[in-house]
Each structure stands twice: as C-alpha cells, then as structure tokens.
C-alpha positions as CSV (number, residue, x, y, z in Angstrom):
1,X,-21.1,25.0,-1.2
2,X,-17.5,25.3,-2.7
3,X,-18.1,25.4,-6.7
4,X,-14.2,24.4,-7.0
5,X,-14.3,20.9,-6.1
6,X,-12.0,19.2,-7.8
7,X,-9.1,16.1,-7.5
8,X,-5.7,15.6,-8.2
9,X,-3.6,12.3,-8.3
10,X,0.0,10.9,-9.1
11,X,2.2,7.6,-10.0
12,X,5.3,8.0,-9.4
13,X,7.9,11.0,-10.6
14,X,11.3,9.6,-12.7
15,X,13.3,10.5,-16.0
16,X,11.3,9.2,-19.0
17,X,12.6,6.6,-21.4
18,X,10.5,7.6,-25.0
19,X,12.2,5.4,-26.8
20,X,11.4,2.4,-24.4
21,X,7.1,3.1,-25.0
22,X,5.0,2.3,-27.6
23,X,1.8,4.2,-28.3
24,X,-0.1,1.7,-27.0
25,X,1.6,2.0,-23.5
26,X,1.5,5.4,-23.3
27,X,-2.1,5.4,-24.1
28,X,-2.7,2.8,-21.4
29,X,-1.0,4.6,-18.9
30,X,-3.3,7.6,-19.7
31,X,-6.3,5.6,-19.3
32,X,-5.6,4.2,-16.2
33,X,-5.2,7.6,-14.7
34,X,-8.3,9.1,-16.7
35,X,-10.7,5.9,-15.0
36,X,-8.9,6.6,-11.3
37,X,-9.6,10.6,-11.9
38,X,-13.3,10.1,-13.4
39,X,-13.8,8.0,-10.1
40,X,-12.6,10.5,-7.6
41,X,-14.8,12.9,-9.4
42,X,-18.0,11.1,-9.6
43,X,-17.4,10.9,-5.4
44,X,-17.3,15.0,-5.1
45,X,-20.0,14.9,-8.0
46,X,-22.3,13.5,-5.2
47,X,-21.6,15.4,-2.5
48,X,-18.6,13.1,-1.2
49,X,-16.3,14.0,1.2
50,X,-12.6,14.9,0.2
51,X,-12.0,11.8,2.3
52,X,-14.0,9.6,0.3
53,X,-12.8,11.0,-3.0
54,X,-8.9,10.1,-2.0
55,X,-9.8,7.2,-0.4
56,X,-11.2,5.8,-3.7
57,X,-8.5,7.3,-6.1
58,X,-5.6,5.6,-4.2
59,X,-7.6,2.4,-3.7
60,X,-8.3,1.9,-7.8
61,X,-4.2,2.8,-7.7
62,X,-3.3,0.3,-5.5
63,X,-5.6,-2.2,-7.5
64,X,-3.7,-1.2,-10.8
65,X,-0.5,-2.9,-11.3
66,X,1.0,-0.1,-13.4
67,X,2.0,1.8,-10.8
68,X,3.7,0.7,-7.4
69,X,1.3,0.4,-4.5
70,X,-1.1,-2.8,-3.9
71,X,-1.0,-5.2,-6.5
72,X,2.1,-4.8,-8.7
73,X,4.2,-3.7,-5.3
74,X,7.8,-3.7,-5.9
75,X,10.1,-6.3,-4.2
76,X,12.5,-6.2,-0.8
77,X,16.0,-7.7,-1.3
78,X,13.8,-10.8,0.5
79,X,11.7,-11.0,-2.3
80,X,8.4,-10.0,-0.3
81,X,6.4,-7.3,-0.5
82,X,6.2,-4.9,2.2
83,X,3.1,-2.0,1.8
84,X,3.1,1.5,3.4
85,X,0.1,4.2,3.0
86,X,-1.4,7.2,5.5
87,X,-4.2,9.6,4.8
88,X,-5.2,12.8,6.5
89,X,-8.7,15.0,6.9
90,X,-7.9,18.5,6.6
91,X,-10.8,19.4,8.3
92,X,-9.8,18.0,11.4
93,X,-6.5,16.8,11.5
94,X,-7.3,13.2,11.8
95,X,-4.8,11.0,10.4
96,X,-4.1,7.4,10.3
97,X,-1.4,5.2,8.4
98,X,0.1,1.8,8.3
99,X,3.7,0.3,7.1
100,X,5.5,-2.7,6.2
101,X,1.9,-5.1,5.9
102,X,2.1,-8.0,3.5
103,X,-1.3,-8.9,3.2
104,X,-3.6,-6.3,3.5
105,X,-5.1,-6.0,0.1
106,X,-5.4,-2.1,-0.1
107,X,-2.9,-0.5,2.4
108,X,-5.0,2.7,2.1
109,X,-8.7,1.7,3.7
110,X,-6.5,0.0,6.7
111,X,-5.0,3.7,6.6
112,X,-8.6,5.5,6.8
113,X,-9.5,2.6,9.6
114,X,-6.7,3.7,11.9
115,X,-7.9,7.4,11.6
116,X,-11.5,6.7,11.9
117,X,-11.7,3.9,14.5
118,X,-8.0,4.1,16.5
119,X,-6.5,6.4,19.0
120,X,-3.6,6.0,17.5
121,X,-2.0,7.4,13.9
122,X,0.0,4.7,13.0
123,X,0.4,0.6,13.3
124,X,3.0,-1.2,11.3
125,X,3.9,-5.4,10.6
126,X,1.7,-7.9,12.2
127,X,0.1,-4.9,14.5
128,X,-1.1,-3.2,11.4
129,X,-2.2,-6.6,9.9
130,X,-4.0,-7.5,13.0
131,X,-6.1,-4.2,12.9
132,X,-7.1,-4.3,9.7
133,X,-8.7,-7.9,9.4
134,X,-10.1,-7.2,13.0
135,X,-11.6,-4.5,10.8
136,X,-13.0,-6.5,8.3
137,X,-11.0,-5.9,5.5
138,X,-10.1,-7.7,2.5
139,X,-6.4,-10.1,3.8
140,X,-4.7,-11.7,1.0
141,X,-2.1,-14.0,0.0
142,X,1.1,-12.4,-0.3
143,X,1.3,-13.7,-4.0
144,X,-1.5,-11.4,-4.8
145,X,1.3,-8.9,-4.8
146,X,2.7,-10.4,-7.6
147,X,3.4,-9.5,-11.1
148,X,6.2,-10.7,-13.7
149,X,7.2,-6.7,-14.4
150,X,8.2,-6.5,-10.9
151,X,9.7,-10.0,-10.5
152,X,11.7,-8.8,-13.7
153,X,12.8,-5.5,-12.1
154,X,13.6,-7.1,-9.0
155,X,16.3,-9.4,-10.3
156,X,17.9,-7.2,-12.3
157,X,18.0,-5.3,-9.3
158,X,19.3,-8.1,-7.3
159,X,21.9,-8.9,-10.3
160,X,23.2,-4.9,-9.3
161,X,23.3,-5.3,-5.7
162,X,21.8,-2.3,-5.0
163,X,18.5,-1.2,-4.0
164,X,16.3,0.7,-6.9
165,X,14.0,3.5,-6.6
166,X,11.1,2.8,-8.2
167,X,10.5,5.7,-12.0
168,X,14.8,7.2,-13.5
169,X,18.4,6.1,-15.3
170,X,17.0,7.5,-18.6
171,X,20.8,9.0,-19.2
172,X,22.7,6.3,-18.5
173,X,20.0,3.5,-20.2
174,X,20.5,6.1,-23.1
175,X,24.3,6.8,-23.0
176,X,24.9,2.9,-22.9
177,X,22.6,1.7,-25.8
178,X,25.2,1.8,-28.3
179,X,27.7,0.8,-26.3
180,X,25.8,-2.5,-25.4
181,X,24.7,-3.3,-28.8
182,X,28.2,-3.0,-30.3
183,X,29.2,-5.4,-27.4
184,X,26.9,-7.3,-27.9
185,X,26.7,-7.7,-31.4
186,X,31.0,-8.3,-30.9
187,X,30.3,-11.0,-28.5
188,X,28.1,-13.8,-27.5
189,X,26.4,-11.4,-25.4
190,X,24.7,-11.8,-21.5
191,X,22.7,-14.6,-20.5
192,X,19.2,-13.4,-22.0
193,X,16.8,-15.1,-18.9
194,X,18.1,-12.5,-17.1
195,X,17.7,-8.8,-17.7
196,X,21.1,-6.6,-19.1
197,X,22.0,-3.8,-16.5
198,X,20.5,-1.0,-18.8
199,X,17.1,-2.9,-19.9
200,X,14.1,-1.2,-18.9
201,X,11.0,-3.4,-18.3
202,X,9.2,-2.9,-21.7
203,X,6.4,-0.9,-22.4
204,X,6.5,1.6,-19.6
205,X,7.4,5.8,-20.1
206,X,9.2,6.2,-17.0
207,X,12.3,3.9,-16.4
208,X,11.0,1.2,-14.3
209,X,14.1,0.2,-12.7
210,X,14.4,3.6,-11.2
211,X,11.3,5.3,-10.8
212,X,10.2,6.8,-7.7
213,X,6.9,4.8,-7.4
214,X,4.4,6.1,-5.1
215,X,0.9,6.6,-5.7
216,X,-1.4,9.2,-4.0
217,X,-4.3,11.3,-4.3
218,X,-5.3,14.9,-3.4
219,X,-9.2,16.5,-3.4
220,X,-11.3,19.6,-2.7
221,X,-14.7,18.7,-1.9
222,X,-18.2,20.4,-2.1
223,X,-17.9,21.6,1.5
224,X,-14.4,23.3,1.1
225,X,-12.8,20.2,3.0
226,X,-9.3,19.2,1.7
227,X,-7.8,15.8,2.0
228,X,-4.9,13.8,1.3
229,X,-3.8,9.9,1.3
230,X,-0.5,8.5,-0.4
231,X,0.4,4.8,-1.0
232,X,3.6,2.8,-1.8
233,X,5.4,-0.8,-2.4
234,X,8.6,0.7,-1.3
235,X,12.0,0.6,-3.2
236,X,13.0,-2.1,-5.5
237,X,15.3,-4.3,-3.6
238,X,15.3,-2.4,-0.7
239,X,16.3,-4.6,3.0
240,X,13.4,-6.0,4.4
241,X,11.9,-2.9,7.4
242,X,12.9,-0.1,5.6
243,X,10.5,2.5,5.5
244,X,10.2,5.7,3.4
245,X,8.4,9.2,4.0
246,X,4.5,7.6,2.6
247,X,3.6,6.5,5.5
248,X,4.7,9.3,7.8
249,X,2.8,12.5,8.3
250,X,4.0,15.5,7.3
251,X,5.9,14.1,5.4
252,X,4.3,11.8,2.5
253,X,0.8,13.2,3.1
254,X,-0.3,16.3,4.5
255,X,-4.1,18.2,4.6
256,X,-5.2,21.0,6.8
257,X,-8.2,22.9,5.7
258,X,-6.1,26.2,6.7
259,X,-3.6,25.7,4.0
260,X,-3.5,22.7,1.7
261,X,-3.2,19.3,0.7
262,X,0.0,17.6,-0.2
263,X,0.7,14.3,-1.4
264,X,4.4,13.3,-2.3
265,X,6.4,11.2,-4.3
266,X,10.3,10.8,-4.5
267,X,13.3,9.7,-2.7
268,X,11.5,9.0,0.4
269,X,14.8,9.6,3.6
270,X,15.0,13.1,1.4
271,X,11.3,14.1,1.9
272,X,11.5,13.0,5.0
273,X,14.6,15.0,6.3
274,X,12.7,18.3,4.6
275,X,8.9,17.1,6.0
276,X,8.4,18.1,2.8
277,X,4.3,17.7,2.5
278,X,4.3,19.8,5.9
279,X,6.9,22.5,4.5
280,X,4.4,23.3,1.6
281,X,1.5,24.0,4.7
282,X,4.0,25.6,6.7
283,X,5.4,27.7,4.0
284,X,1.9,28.9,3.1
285,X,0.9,29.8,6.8
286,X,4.0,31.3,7.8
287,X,5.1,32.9,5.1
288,X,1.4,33.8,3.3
289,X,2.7,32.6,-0.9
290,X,-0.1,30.7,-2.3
291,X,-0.3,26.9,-2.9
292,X,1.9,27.1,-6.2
293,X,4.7,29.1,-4.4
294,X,4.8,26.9,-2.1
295,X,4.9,23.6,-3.4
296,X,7.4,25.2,-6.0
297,X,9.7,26.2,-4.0
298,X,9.9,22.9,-2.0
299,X,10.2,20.8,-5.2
300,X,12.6,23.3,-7.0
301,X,14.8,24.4,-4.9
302,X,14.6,23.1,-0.7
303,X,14.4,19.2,-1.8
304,X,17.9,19.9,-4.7
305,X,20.1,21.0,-2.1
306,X,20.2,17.6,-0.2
307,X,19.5,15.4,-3.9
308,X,15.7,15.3,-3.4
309,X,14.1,13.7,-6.4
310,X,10.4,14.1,-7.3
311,X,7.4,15.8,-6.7
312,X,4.3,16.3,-4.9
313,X,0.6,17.4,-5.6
314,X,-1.1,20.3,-3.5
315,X,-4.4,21.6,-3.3
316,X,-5.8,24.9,-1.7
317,X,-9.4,25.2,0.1
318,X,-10.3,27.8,-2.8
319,X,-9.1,24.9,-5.7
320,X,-6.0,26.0,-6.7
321,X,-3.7,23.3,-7.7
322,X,0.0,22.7,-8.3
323,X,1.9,19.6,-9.4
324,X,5.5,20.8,-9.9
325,X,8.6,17.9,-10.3
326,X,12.0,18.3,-10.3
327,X,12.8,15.2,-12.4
328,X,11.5,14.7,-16.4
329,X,8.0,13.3,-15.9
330,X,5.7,12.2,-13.2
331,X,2.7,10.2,-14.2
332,X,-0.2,12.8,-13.0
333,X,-3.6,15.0,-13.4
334,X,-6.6,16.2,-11.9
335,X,-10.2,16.9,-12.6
336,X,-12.9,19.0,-11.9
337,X,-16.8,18.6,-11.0
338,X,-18.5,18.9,-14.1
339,X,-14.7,19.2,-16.4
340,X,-12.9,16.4,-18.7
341,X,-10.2,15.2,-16.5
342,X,-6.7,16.2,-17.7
343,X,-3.6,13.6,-17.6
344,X,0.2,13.8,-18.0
345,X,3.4,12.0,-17.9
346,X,6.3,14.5,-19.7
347,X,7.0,18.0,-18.3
C-alpha cells in the first residue's frame, strides 16, 4: 500500500487584484478549496481509487460557483453556457471527456461515463448530452448555469467586444484607477447599470474579467494509481463552438501511472499547441527530471515563448507534487491522508 496518498486541486491561474478583496472573500475562497480538498481526502482515506478522489474534487468544483466550471460557468458571446471536462486513469490509460454540453449538470461524471462505459474518448453537443442522460445523469435547465457575477462579467465583456479569459488585467485595472476616478469625479461619469471597462466583479482575489478559469483535480491513491480530470465554462464571451485544451487529452488532463498526473489551467489554444499536460509526462520519461522539473520547465519557460499563461498541477506515483504558475496567483492546494490540507491563491 502507497503511504503517500495524497490530492491536489486548482481554480483558475490569473494576476491578483488585492485591493479588489476583502477578508471575508479571501477567506471564502479558502474554504471552499479546504471543503473540496478534505473531500478528495476522505475518498483515498478509505481506500478510494485516484479516480474516485478526482472525480469528486472536480464535481464539488463544478457545484461551487466561485470558480468557473458547472454552476457559475462563464458566458459565450450568445449568452449560453457551453461546458467542457475529460478525466484520465493513469493506471490504464482510460480516458473519457465531453465539450460544448448545456445541460449536463456536472460535465465531469458524463466525462468518467465515456471512459467507463464508451469505446470512445470523447462526445461533444447534443451527442455528449444524449450519452449522458442515457446514462442516468442529473440534466438541467440551462439557467441552472446562471449566476449574477457572471452575467455581470459577461456584459462588460460584451460592452469590450472582445472575448475574456476567465482570472488577469491587475496592471491595467491598477494603472487606470486614478485615471478613472479623476474622470469621473470631472464628469458625470458612465452609465452605472453597466460595469466601467476596468471594474472587477467585487469580492474576488483574482481579476474576474480575465482570469483563466478552469477547475481540476489531481490524486495519488493508496494503491500507487494516479489520476487526473479537469473542468471548464470556457472564455468569457468567447463565439459560441469554441473549444479550449480542458477537454482534450494530453493536453488539459494527463495521468499515466509511469510518470504523472497533470491537470492544467490557462490560455487554453497555448496549452494546446505545447500538449502541455503530455509534455510534463513526456519530459519525465524521456528525459528522466522528476515531476517538479518537469512541470517547471513547461510552465516557466516552453508555454512563455508562444504567450502561454498559467499553470498546471502534477503528481508522481511516489507523491511528489508541483504546482508551479507563470502568472501572480492561481487559486490551489493539496492534502495528504492523515495531514491538514494546505490552500493558496498568491505566489
């Protein structure tokens, strides 16, 4: 029995905005991640599988509208919600995943049906939604999706015309504070039913407007089985189809037994031109540098070279962990059988 069991998750990577979070937020923010950790680690406490560890974490995710996957999704420039999630069993390769659903209540258990019961790895729209009530799961109304933070985010979005990734603008939110208040203390000031250009939504530590907001989950188990299983609501505003690296193996969720576990989060086309969950695996096989060389050198300097903004989680089959970034906070931590689990959002 492996004596290193442990868990890992994330919530999105981005540039933090201090000034925009009380203490109250931040504390709620570290709670949430606390209860989804605790979870994961009661599941590998009891013998559970790796599997059923991340399949759990990324489930209470997607039910917490904090962070972008499930309910409190992001919006498409249609003003829908379009899911994406995938999972993978490092002990055998098995992987399933599904994109662009609109009703499936938690993207992630359709993901684990298509690698337990399909021949296939991934379904996406109405073929994806199909499966998973054929499978019994829990099909909602698209307005389950909802919550006012989004809404908020997506029409200031909308007011931009521009798409917005989902944790980051910290510098330029910053840079034009003054500015606006001068302005708009000078002048009658914009229209206040709809949000200024540099407002975040209130109350969160990573810029809202511009966070990279996926959510995944990473675990050791008992029985030295690794696993892996990211979930997303997309880009703010993005057009209606598009699809990131969450649901796409090798890409936004990696786990081989042999090497690691790798869940990702960031400016999905990068990660997917650098199969950046893969490279970590790759790197580690080919090149024999341990989990937190890897992943490092992925994050810090492969993903830079072509703008990549983010970061990832990783897991070894001996425990070892990393959970490096390359912007100024990710919404993270992990915890072991039998330790207090540890949280972060700053560097």
């Amino acid at each position: 029995m492996n004596t290193n069991a442990v868990i890992a998750i994330h919530g999105g990577a981005g540039t933090i905005l201090r000034a925009s979070m009380s203490a109250s937020a931040e504390a709620e923010y570290h709670a949430a991640l606390h209860a989804v950790l605790s979870a994961g680690q009661r599941v590998l406490a009891d013998g559970g599988s790796a599997l059923d560890a991340v399949s759990e974490a990324v489930r209470l995710l997607e039910d917490c509208p904090l962070f972008n996957a499930g309910r409190g999704a992001v919006y498409t420039a249609a003003g829908t919600h379009e899911l994406d999630a995938a999972i993978m069993d490092g002990s055998t390769l098995d992987a399933g995943a599904i994109c662009c659903v609109k009703r499936v209540r938690n993207p992630v258990l359709a993901a684990r049906r298509v690698l337990e019961r399909s021949d296939h790895v991934l379904f996406t729209g109405e073929g994806a939604e199909a499966f998973a009530s054929a499978q019994g799961l829990e099909i909602v109304e698209p307005a389950y999706f909802h919550t006012e933070a989004r809404h908020r985010q997506w029409l200031l979005a909308r007011g931009q015309q521009r798409a917005m990734l989902d944790h980051d603008g910290a510098t330029l939110a910053a840079s034009s504070s003054a500015t606006d208040n001068d302005s708009n203390t000078a002048n009658a000031g914009p229209n206040r039913n709809e949000p200024t250009p540099h407002e975040p939504t209130p109350h969160e530590p990573i810029d809202p407007n511009r966070k990279f907001g996926t959510v995944g989950a990473i675990a050791l188990d008992q029985h030295g089985h690794v696993a892996a299983a990211t979930s997303t609501g997309g880009v703010t505003n993005k057009q209606v189809g598009r699809v990131g690296d969450t649901p796409l193996i090798g890409a936004g969720c990696y786990a081989d037994d042999a090497t690691c576990a790798v869940s990702t989060t960031g400016s999905g086309e990068m990660f997917m031109r650098m199969v950046a969950a893969y490279d970590v695996a790759a790197q580690m096989a080919y090149r024999n540098v341990s989990v937190q060389e890897a992943a490092h050198d992925v994050v810090m300097n492969r993903l830079p070279k072509i703008d990549g903004r983010g970061g990832l989680i990783a897991v070894d089959a001996r425990g070892n962990i990393a959970l490096p970034f390359n912007t100024e906070g990710m919404y993270r931590g992990f915890a072991r059988v039998g330790e207090t689990p540890v949280t972060a959002i700053y560097r």
